[in-house]
Biotite code that builds the C-alpha atoms (Angstrom):
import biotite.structure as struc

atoms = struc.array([
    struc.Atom([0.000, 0.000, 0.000], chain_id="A", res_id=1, res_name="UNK", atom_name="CA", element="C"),
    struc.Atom([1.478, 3.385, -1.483], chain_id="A", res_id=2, res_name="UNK", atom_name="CA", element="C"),
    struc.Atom([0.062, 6.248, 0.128], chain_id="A", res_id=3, res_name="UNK", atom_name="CA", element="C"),
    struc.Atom([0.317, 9.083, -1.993], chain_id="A", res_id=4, res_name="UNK", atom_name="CA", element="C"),
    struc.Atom([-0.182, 12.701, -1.673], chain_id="A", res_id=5, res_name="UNK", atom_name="CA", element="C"),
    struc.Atom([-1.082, 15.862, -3.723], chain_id="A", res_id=6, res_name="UNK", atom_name="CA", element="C"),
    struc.Atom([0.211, 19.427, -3.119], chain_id="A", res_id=7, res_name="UNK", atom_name="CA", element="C"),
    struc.Atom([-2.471, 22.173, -4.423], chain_id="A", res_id=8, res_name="UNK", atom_name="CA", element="C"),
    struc.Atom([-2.566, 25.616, -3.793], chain_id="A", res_id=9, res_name="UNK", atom_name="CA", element="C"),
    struc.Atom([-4.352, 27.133, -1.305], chain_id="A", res_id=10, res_name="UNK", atom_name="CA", element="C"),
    struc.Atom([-6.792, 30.044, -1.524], chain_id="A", res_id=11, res_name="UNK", atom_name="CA", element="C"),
    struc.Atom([-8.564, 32.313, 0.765], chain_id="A", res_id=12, res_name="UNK", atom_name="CA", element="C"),
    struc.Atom([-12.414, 33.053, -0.281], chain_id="A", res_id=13, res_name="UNK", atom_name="CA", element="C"),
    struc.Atom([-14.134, 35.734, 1.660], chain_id="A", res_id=14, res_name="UNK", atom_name="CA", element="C"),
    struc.Atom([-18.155, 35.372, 0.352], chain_id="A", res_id=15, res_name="UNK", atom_name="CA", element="C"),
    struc.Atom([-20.100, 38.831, 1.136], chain_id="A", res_id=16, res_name="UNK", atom_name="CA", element="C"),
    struc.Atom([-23.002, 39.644, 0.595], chain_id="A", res_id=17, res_name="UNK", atom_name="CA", element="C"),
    struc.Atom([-23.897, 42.326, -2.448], chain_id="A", res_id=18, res_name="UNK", atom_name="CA", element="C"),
    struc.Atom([-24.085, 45.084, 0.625], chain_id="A", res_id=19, res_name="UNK", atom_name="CA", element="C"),
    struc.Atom([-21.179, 44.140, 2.212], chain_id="A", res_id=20, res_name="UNK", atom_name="CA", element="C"),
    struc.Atom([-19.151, 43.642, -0.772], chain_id="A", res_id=21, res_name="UNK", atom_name="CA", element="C"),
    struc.Atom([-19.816, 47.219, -1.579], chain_id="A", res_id=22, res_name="UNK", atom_name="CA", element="C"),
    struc.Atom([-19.118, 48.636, 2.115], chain_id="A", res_id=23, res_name="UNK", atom_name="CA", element="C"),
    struc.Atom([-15.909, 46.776, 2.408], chain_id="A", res_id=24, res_name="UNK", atom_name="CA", element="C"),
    struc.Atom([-14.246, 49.097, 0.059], chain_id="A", res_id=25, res_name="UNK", atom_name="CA", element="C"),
    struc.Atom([-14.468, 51.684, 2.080], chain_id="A", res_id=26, res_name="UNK", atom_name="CA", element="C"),
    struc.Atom([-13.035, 49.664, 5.139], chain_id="A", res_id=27, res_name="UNK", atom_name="CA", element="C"),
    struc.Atom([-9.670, 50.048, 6.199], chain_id="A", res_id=28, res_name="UNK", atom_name="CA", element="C"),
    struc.Atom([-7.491, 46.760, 5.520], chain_id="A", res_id=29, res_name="UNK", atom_name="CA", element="C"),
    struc.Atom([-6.298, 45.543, 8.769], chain_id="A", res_id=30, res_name="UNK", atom_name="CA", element="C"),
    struc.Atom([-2.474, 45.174, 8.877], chain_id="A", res_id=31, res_name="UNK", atom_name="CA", element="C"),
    struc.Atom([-0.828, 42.891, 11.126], chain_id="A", res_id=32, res_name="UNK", atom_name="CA", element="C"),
    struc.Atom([1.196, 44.366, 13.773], chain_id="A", res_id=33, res_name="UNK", atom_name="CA", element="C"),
    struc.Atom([5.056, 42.681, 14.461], chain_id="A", res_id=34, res_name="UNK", atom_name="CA", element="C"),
    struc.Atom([5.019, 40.790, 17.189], chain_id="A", res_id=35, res_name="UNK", atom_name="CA", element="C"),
    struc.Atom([8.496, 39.312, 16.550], chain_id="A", res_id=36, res_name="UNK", atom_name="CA", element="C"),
    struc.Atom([10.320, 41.717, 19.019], chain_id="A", res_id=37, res_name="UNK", atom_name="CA", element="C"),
    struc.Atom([8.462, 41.463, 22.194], chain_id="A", res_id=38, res_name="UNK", atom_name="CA", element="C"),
    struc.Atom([8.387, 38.320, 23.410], chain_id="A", res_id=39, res_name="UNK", atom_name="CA", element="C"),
    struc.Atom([5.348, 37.800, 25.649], chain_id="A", res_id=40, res_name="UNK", atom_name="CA", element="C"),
    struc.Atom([3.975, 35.219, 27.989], chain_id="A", res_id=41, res_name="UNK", atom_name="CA", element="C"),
    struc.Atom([1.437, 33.102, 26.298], chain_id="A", res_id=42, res_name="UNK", atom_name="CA", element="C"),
    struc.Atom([-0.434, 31.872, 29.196], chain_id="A", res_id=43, res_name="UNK", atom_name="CA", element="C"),
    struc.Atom([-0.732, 32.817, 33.077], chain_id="A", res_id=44, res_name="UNK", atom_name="CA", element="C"),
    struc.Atom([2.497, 31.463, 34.509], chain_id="A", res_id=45, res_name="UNK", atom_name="CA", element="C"),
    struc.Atom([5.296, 31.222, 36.605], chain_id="A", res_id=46, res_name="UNK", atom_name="CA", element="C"),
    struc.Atom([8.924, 32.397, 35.324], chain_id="A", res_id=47, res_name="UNK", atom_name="CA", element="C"),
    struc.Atom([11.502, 29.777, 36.401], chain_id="A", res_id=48, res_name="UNK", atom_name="CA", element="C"),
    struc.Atom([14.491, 30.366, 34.569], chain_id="A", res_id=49, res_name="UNK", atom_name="CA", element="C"),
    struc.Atom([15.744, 33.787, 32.133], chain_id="A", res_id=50, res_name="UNK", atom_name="CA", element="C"),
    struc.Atom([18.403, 32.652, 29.823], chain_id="A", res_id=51, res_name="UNK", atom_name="CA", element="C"),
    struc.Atom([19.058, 35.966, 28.252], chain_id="A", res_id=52, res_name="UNK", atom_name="CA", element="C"),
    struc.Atom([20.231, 39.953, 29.414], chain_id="A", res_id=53, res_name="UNK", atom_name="CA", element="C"),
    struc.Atom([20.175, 43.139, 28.106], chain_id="A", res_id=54, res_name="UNK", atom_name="CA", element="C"),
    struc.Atom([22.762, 43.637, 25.157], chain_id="A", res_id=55, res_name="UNK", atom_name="CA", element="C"),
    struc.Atom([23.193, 39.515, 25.020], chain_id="A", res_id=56, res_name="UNK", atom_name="CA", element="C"),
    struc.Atom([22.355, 37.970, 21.273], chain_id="A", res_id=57, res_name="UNK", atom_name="CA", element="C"),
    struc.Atom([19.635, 35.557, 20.697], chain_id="A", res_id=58, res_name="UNK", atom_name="CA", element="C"),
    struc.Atom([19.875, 33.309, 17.654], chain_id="A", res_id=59, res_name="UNK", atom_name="CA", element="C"),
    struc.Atom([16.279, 31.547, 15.891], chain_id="A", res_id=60, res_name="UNK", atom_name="CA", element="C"),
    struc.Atom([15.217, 29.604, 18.451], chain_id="A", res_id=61, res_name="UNK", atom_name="CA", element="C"),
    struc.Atom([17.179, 29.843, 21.514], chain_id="A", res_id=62, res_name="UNK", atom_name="CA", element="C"),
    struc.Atom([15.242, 29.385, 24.620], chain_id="A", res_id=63, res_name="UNK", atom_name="CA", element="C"),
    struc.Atom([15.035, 33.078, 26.459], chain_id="A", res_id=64, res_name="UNK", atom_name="CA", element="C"),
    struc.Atom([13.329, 32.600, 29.728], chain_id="A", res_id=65, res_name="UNK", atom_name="CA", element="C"),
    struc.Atom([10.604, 29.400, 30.958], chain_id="A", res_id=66, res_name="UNK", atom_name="CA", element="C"),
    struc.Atom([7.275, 29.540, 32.177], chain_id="A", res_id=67, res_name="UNK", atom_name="CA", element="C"),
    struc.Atom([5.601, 26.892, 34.270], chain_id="A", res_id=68, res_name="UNK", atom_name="CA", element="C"),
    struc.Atom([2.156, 26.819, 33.661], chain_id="A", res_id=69, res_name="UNK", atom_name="CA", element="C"),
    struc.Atom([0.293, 24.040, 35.365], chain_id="A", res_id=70, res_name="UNK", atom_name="CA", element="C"),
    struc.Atom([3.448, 21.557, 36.704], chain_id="A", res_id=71, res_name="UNK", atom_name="CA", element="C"),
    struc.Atom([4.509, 22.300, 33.107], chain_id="A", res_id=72, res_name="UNK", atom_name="CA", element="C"),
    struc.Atom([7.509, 24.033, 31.758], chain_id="A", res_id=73, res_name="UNK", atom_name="CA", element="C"),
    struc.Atom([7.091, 25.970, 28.540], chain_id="A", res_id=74, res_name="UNK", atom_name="CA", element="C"),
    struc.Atom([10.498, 27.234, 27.026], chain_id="A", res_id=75, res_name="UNK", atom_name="CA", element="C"),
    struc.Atom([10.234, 30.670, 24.850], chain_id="A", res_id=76, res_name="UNK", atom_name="CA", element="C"),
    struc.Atom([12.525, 31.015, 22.160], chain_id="A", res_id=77, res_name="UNK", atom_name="CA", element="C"),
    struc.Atom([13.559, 33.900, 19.945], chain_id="A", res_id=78, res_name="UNK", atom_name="CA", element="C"),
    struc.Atom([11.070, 34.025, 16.868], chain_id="A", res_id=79, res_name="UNK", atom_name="CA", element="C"),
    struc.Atom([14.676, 35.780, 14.485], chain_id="A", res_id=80, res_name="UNK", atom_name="CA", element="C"),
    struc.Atom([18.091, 36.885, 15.545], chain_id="A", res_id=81, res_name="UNK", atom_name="CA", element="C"),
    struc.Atom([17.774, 39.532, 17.727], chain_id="A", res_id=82, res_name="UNK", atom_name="CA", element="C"),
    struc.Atom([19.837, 41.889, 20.438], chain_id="A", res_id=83, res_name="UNK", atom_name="CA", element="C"),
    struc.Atom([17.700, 41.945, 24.357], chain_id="A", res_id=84, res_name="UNK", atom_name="CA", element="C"),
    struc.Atom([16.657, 45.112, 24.409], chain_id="A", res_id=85, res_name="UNK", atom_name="CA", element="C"),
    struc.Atom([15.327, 45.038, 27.716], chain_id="A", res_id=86, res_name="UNK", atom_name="CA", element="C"),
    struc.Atom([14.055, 41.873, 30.235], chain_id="A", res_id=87, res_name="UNK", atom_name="CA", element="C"),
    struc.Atom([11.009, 42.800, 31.905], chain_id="A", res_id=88, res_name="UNK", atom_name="CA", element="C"),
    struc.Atom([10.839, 38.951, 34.563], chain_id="A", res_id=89, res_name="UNK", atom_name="CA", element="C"),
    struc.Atom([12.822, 37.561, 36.834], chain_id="A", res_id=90, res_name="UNK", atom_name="CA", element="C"),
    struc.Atom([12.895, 33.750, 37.848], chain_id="A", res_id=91, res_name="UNK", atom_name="CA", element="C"),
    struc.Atom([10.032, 33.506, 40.463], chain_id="A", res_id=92, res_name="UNK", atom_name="CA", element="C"),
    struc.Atom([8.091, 35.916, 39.003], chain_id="A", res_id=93, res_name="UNK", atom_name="CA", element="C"),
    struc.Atom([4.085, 35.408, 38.416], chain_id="A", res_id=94, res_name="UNK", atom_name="CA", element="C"),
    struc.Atom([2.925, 36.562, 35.115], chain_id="A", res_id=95, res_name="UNK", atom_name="CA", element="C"),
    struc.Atom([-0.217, 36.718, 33.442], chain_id="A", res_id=96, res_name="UNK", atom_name="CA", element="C"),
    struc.Atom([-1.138, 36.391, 29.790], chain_id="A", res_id=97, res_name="UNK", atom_name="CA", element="C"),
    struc.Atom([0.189, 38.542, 27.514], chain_id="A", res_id=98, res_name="UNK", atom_name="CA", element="C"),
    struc.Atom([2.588, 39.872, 30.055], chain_id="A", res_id=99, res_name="UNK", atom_name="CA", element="C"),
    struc.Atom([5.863, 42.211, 28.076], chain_id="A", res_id=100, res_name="UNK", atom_name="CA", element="C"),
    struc.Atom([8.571, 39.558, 29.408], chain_id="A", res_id=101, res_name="UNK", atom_name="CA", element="C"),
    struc.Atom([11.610, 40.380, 26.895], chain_id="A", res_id=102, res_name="UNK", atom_name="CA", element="C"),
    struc.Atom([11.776, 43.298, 24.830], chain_id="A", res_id=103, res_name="UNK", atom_name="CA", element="C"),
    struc.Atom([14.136, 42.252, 21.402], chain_id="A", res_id=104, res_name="UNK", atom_name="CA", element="C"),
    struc.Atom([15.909, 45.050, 19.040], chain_id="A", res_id=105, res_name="UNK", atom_name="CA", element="C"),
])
């Protein structure tokens, strides 16, 4: 048994109504804000560990600080090369979600 696969391109469709067809050209587009130099906590959390301080280099992917969430430990990691800009946690720390935890140039 050969399982095989197809690549085909994928598409957004937005269907509107004739009304709201007409009314969404006057709408602003919505532009997606970059999120890629804040690094912030994605859940409510404790901070055990910072890997990272101000002026240090962060590579793709290298773990900045933990969060334990739940008797779970959740590494965050650099989303591009970056310079810490500023650390805003400290290990023991309580944060909430959302919470500014590393600030990347």
């Amino acid at each position: 048994f050969k399982k095989k696969t197809f690549k085909s391109p994928y598409y957004k469709v937005q269907v509107l109504t004739k009304l709201a067809a007409e009314l969404s050209k006057y709408m602003p587009e919505k532009v997606e804000e970059d999120t890629s130099s804040n690094l912030r906590s994605p859940m409510p959390g404790t901070v055990v560990a910072v890997s990272v301080k101000p002026g240090d280099m962060v590579a793709e992917g290298q773990e900045i600080c933990v969060i334990e969430a739940m008797k779970m430990q959740n590494s965050m990691t650099a989303a591009k090369p970056a310079k810490v800009k500023a650390v805003h946690c400290k290990a023991g720390e309580t944060v909430g979600e959302g919470d500014l935890l590393v600030e990347l140039e």
